[in-house]
Structures are given as structure tokens and as C-alpha cells.
VOPAGU-2260 file (C-alpha; in pm, 1 decimal, decimal comma):
REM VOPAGU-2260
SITE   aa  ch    i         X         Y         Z
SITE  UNK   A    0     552,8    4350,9   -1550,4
SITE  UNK   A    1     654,4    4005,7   -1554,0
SITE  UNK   A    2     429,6    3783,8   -1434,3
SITE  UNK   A    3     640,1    3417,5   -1312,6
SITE  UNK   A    4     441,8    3050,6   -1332,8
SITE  UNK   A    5     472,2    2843,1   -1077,2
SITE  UNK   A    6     351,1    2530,4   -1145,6
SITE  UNK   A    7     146,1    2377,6    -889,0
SITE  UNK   A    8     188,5    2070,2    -665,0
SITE  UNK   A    9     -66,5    1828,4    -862,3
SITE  UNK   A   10     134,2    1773,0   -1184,3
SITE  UNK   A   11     412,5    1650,0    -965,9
SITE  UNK   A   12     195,6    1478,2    -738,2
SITE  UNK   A   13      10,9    1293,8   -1080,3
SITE  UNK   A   14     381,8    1191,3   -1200,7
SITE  UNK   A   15     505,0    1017,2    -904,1
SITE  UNK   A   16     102,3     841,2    -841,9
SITE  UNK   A   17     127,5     746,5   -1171,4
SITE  UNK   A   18     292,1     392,3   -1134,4
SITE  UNK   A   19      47,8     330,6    -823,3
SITE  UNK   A   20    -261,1     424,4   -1039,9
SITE  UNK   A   21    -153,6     175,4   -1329,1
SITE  UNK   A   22    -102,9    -106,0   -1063,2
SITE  UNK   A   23    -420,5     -16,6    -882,6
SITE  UNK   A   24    -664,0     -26,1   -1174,7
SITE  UNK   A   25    -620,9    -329,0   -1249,2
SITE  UNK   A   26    -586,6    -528,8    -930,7
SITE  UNK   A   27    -954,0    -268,0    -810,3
SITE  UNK   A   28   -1109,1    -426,9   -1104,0
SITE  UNK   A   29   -1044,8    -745,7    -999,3
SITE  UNK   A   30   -1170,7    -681,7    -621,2
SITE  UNK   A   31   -1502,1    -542,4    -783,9
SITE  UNK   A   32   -1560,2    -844,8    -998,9
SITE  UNK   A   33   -1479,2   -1079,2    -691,3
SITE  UNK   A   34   -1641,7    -876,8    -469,4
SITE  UNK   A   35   -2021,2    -911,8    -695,1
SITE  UNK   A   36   -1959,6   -1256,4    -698,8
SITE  UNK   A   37   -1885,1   -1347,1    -374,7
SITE  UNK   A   38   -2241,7   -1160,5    -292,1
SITE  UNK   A   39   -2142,3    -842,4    -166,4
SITE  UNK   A   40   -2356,3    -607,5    -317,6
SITE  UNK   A   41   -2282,7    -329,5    -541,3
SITE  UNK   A   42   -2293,9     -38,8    -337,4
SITE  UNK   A   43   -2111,3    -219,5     -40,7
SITE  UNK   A   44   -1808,9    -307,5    -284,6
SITE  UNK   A   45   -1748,6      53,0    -366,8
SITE  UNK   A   46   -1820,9     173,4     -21,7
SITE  UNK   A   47   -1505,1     -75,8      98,6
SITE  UNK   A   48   -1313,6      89,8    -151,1
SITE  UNK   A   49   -1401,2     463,0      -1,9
SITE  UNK   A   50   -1417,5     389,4     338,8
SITE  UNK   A   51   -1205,8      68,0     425,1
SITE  UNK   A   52    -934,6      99,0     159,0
SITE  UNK   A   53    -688,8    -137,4     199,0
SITE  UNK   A   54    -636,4    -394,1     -87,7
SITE  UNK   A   55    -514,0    -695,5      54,4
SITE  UNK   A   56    -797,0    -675,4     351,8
SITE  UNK   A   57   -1034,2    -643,5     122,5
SITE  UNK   A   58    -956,1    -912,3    -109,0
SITE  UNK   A   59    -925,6   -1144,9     200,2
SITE  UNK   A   60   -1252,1   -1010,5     359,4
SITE  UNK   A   61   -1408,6   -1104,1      16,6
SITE  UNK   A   62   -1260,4   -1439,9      42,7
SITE  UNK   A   63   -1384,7   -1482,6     374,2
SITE  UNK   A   64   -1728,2   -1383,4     294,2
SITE  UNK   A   65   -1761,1   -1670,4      44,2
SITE  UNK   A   66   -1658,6   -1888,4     257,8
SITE  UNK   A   67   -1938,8   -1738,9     506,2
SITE  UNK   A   68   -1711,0   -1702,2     786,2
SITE  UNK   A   69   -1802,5   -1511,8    1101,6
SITE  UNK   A   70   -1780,5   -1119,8    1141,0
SITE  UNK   A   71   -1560,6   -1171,9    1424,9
SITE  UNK   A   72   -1358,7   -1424,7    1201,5
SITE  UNK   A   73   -1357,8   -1132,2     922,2
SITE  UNK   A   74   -1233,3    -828,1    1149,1
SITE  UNK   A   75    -954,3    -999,1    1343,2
SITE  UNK   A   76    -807,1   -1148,2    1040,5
SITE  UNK   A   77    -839,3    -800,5     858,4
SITE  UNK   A   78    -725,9    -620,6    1180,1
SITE  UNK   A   79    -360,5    -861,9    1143,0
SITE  UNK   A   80    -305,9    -819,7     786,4
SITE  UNK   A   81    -312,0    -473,7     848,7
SITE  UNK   A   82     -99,6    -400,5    1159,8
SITE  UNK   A   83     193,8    -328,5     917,9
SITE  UNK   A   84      31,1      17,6     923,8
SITE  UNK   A   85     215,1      84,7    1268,3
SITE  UNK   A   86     522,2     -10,2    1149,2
SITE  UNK   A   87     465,4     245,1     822,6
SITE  UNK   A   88     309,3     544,1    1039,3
SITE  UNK   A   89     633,8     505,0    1300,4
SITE  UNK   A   90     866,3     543,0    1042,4
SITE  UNK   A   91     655,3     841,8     902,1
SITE  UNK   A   92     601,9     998,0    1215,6
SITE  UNK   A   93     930,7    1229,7    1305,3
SITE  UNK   A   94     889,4    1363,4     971,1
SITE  UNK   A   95     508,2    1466,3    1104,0
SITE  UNK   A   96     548,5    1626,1    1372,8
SITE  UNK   A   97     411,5    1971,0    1295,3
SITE  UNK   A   98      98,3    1854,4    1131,3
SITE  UNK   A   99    -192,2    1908,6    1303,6
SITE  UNK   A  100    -428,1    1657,0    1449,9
SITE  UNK   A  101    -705,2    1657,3    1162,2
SITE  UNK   A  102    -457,3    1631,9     896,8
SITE  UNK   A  103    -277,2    1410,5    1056,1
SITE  UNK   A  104    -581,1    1141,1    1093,6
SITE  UNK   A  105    -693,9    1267,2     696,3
SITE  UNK   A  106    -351,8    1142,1     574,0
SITE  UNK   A  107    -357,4     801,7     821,6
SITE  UNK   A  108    -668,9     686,1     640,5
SITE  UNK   A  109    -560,6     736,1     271,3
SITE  UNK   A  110    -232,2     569,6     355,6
SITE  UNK   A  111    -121,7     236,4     205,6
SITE  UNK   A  112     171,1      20,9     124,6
SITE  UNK   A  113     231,8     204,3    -242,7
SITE  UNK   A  114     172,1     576,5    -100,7
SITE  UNK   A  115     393,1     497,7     225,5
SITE  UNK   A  116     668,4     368,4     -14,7
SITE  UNK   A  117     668,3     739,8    -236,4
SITE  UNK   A  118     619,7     945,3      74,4
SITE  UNK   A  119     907,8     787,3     254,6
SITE  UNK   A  120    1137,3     887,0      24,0
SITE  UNK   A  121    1025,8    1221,3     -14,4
SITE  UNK   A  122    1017,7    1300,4     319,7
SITE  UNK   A  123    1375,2    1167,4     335,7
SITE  UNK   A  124    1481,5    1437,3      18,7
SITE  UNK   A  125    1301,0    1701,0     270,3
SITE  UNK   A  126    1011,7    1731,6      39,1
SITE  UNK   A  127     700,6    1689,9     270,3
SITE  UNK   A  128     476,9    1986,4     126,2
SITE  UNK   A  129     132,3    1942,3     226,0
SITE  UNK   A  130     -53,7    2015,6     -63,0
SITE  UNK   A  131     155,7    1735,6    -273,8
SITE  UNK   A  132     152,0    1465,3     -24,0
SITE  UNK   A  133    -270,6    1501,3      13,0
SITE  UNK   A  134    -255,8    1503,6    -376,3
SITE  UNK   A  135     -76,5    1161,5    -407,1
SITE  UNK   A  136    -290,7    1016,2    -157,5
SITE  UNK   A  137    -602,4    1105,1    -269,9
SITE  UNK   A  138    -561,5    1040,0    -633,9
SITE  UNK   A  139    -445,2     660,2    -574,9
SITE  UNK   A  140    -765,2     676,5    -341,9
SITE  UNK   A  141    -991,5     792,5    -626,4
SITE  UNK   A  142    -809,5     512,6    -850,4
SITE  UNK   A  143    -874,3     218,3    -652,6
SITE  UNK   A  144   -1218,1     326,2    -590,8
SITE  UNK   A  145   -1307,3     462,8    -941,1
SITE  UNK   A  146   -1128,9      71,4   -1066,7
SITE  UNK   A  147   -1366,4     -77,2    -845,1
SITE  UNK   A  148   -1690,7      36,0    -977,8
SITE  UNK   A  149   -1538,3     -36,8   -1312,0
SITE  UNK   A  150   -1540,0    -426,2   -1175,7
SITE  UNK   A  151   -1849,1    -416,9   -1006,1
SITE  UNK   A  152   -1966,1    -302,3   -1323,5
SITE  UNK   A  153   -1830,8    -537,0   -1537,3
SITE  UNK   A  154   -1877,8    -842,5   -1355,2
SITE  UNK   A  155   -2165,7    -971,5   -1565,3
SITE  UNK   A  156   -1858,5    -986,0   -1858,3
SITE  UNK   A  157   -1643,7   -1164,6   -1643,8
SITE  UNK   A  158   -1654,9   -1461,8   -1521,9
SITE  UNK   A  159   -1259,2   -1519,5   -1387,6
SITE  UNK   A  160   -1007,4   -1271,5   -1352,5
SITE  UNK   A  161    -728,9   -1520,2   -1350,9
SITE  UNK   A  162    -636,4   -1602,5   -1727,3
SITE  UNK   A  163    -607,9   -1204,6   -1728,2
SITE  UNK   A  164    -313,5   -1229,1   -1536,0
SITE  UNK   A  165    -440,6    -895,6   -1322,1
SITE  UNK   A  166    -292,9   -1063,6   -1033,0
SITE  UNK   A  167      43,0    -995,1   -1161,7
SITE  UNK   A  168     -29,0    -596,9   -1151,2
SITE  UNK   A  169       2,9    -568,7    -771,0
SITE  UNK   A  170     355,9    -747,6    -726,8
SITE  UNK   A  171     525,1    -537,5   -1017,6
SITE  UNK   A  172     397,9    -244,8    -864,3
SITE  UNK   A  173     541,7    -336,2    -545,6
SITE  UNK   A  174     874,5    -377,2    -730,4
SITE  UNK   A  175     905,6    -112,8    -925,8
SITE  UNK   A  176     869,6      76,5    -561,6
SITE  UNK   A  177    1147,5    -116,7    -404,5
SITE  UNK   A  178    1388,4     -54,0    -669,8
SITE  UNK   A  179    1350,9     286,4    -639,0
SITE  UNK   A  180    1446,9     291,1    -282,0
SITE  UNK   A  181    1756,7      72,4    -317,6
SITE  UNK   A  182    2010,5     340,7    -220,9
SITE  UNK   A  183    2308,0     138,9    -117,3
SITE  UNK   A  184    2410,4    -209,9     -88,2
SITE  UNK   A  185    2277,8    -273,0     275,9
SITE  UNK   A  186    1902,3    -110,6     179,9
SITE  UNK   A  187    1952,6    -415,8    -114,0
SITE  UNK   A  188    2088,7    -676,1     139,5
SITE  UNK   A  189    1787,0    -585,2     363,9
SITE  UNK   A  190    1480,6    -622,4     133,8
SITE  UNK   A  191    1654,4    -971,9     -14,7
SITE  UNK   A  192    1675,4   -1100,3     333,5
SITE  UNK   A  193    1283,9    -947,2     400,9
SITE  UNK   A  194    1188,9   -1120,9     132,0
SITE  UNK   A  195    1363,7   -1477,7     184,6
SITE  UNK   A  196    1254,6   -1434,8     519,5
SITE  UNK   A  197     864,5   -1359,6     440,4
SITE  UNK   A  198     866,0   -1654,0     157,3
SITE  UNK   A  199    1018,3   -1872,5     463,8
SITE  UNK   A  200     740,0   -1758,5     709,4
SITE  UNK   A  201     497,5   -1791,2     477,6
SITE  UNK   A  202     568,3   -2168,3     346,3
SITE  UNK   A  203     552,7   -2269,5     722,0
SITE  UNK   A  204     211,3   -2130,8     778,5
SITE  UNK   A  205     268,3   -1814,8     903,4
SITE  UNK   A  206      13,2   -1661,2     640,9
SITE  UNK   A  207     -89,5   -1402,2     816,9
SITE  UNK   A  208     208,0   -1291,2    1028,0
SITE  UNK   A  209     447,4   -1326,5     755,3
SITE  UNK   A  210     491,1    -972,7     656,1
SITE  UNK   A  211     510,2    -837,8     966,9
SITE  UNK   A  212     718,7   -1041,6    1145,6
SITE  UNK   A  213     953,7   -1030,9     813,5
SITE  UNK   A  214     982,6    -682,5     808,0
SITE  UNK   A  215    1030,3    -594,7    1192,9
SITE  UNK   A  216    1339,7    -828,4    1156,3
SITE  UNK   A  217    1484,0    -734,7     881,3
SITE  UNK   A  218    1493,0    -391,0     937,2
SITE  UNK   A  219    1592,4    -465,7    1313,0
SITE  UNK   A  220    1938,4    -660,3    1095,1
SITE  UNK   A  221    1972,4    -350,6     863,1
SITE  UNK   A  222    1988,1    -135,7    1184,7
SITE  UNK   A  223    2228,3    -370,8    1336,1
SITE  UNK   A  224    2487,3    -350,6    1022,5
SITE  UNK   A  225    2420,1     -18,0    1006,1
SITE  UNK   A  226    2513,8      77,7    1334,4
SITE  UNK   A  227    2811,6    -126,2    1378,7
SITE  UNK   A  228    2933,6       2,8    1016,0
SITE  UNK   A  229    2924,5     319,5    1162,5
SITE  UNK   A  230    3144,2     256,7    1456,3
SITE  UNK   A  231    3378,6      90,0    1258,7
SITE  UNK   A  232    3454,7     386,5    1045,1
SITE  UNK   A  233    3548,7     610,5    1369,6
């Protein structure tokens, strides 16, 4: 009797998390080193990393607690940065539809920018197994919050993060995403005009709008070109 492997859904799963890990370990060892210094303590650093998980909110939380700014000051600004999620979970949604409830909420909290990028377009090739998509989400969960305690622990070796140019990790990351998403030459027209348009927004002093204000228009112009492209060719 022949006895046929079938390799399970985690190698897969590791390969495409793989870029997201590299780009999260450093940039969560940077937030844990900030994070001790700023005076949030140890265990509160890591539990953020678990429990809140969301980069950019956290690094501006930890920002705002040096400054000793108000909890109200600390939750409204988080609660902005992140209402890009709504934008990410409607375009996720159709392709959710049969999930249940529970799973549903278990994927909504492990999802960020990087994870939303890889599960769009797998969900686009029709590839939306369960057991793959959890796997992707929860091991860029366990590297962020794994690279975390590595700062927190190391933050008696390091004084600035800067002159290790770990700041640079995030924004590669991001683009190495993009690029593999660039399908045709409006999906490229669309994330250059994003992008001019968030630089814009952001110079003027949108800085906490800048994103999402960038991205509902931009994609609202991609639909636009898209639909009357389509016209045009009946």
C-alpha cells in the first residue's frame, strides 16, 4: 500500500510570513527598547505586543507616553491611526463570508497591514484555507511579540536605535509587499498616486489622517478608471 504525503499548511504558511517576520524583528526590537525607556515597564511592553498589536500605535502610544500625555490623548490618537483596519476588513470581507463568528473575531485581532497585504492576494487566487491563513497570522504575531522581549531585554545595551538604521526595516517590508501586488499598470498608477497623495497630506499636517484619507481616494480613482475602462471595451 502506498501511503501519499501531503504536506501540511504551515510550511507554506512559514514561506509567505517569512518576509513579514524579517521586517518585524527588527522594527519589535526597536519598540521594546523604546518602550523600557520611555518607562513602560517590562511586562506592559510585551503585553502591548500580545494584546494590542499594532506597530505604528504602539510606537506612537510610546511616544506619547514620554511626552506624558493624557490617556484620553493616547486612545483617540491610537483609535485614528488605526481606522485603516475598516478599510482592510471591507475589502476582506466577501471573501469571509462563511466563517463563523469566533473565527472571524480570532483572525480580526491578529490582522495587520503586512498580513492583510498576503491574505488579499490569496484570497483573490481562491486560496483562503483556514488552517494557512491562522498560520500566517499567528506566526507574524509570535514574531513581533517574541522581537519585543528581545528589546525589552536588551535595552540596558542600547542606548539609540537610530544609527542601526532598524527604522528602515518597516518601509522595505512594506515594499517588497506592494510590488508583489502590482498586477497591471492601473494597480501601479494607483499606489504611485496613494503615495504622492499621502506624502502631500502628510507635509500639510495631516499626520494622522494621511493614510487614510490617501488610500480611500486613491482606490475610489482606481475604481473610477477601472470602471470606465471597462465600458469602453464593450
Amino acid at each position: 500500500m502506498t501511503i501519499a504525503f501531503r504536506p501540511g499548511p504551515l510550511g507554506p504558511a512559514f514561506r509567505q510570513t517569512l518576509p513579514v517576520i524579517l521586517g518585524y524583528v527588527p522594527v519589535g526590537f526597536a519598540y521594546g527598547v523604546l518602550a523600557q525607556k520611555s518607562g513602560i515597564s517590562d511586562l506592559n511592553a510585551i503585553l502591548m505586543s500580545l494584546l494590542v498589536y499594532a506597530g505604528s500605535a504602539q510606537l506612537i502610544a510610546v511616544g506619547l507616553v514620554s511626552a506624558a500625555s493624557s490617556p484620553l490623548t493616547i486612545v483617540a490618537t491610537t483609535f485614528i491611526v488605526n481606522l485603516r483596519h475598516l478599510l482592510m476588513s471591507a475589502a476582506l470581507a466577501p471573501f469571509l463570508k462563511h466563517w463563523s463568528g469566533p473565527r472571524l473575531a480570532l483572525f480580526a485581532g491578529e490582522m495587520t497591514d503586512e498580513t492583510f497585504a498576503l491574505h488579499a492576494g490569496r484570497f483573490a487566487r481562491g486560496d483562503a484555507g483556514q488552517a494557512e491563513t491562522f498560520g500566517i497570522n499567528v506566526m507574524a504575531h509570535c514574531a513581533w511579540a517574541g522581537s519585543t522581549a528581545l528589546g525589552v531585554g536588551a535595552s540596558s545595551f542600547v542606548t539609540d536605535v537610530k544609527p542601526i538604521g532598524l527604522d528602515y526595516a518597516l518601509p522595505a517590508m512594506f515594499i517588497a509587499l506592494l510590488l508583489g501586488q502590482l498586477k497591471s499598470r492601473t494597480h501601479a498608477a494607483v499606489a504611485l498616486a496613494a503615495g504622492i497623495l499621502s506624502i502631500s497630506l502628510f507635509l500639510a499636517g495631516f499626520a494622522q489622517s494621511h493614510v487614510l484619507i490617501a488610500t480611500i481616494s486613491a482606490a475610489t480613482l482606481g475604481l473610477g478608471v477601472h470602471t470606465w475602462i471597462s465600458r469602453r471595451s464593450f
